[in-house]
C-alpha positions as CSV (number, residue, x, y, z in Angstrom):
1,X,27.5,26.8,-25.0
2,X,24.3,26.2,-23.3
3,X,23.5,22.9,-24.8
4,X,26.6,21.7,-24.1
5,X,26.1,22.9,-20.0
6,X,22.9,21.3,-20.5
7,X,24.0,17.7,-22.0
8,X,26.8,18.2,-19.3
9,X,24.1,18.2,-16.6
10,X,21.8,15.3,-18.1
11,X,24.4,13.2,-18.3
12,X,25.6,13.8,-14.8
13,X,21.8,13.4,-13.2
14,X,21.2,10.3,-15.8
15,X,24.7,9.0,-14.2
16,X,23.6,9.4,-10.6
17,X,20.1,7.8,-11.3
18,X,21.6,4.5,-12.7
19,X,24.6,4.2,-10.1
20,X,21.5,4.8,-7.2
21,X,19.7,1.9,-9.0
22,X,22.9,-0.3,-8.7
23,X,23.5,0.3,-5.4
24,X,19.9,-0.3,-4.1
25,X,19.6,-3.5,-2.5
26,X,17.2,-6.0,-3.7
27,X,14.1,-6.5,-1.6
28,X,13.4,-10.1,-2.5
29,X,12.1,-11.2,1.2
30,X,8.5,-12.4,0.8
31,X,5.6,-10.5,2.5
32,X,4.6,-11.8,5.9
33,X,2.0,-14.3,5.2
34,X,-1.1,-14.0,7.7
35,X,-2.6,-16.7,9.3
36,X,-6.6,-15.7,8.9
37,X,-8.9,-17.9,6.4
38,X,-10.4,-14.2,5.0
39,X,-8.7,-11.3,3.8
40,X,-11.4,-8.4,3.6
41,X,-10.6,-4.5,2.3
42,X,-13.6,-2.2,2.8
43,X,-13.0,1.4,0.7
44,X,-13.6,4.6,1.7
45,X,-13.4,7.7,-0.1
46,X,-15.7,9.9,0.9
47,X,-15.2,12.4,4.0
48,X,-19.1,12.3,4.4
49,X,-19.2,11.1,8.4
50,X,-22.3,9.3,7.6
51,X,-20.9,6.7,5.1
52,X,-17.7,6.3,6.8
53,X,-19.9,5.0,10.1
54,X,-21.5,3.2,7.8
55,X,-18.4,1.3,6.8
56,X,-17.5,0.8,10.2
57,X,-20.7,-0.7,11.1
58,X,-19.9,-2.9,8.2
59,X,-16.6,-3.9,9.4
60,X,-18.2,-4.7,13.0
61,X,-20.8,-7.0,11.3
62,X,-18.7,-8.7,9.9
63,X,-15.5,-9.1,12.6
64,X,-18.7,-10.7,15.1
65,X,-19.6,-12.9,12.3
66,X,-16.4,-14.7,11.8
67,X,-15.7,-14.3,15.4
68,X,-18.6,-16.4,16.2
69,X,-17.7,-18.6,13.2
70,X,-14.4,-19.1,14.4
71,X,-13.0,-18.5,11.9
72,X,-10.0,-15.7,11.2
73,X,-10.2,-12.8,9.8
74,X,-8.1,-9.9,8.1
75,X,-9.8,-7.0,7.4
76,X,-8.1,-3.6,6.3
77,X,-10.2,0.1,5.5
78,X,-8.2,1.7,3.1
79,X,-9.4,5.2,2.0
């Protein structure tokens, strides 16, 4: 009797799950394309206040060099 509850039950959730994925609506719009000649990502995983000025020091360095390049830039710190 329990197996059958239990088949019962995975069936249902298994139903839901598929009908959820029907009824999703497609994402298919690009991402926004950006309009700077660089695309930098600095990482940061350490909560050590030291480094992490030290990768913003980094990301000032270079911002005023491509700023004084004239050139654009994209930068992103991800952690």
């Amino acid at each position: 009797m329990f197996k059958n509850t239990l088949l019962k039950i995975m069936t249902l959730v298994a139903g839901l799950a598929i009908s959820m994925s029907a009824f999703s609506a497609p994402n298919d719009s690009p991402l926004p394309e950006t309009l700077a000649d660089y695309k930098i990502v600095l990482q940061i995983s350490d909560r050590d206040p030291f480094k992490q000025t030290l990768v913003l020091n980094v990301a000032g360095n270079l911002l005023k060099h491509y700023a004084s390049s004239s050139e654009e830039v994209d930068m992103e710190i991800v952690g």
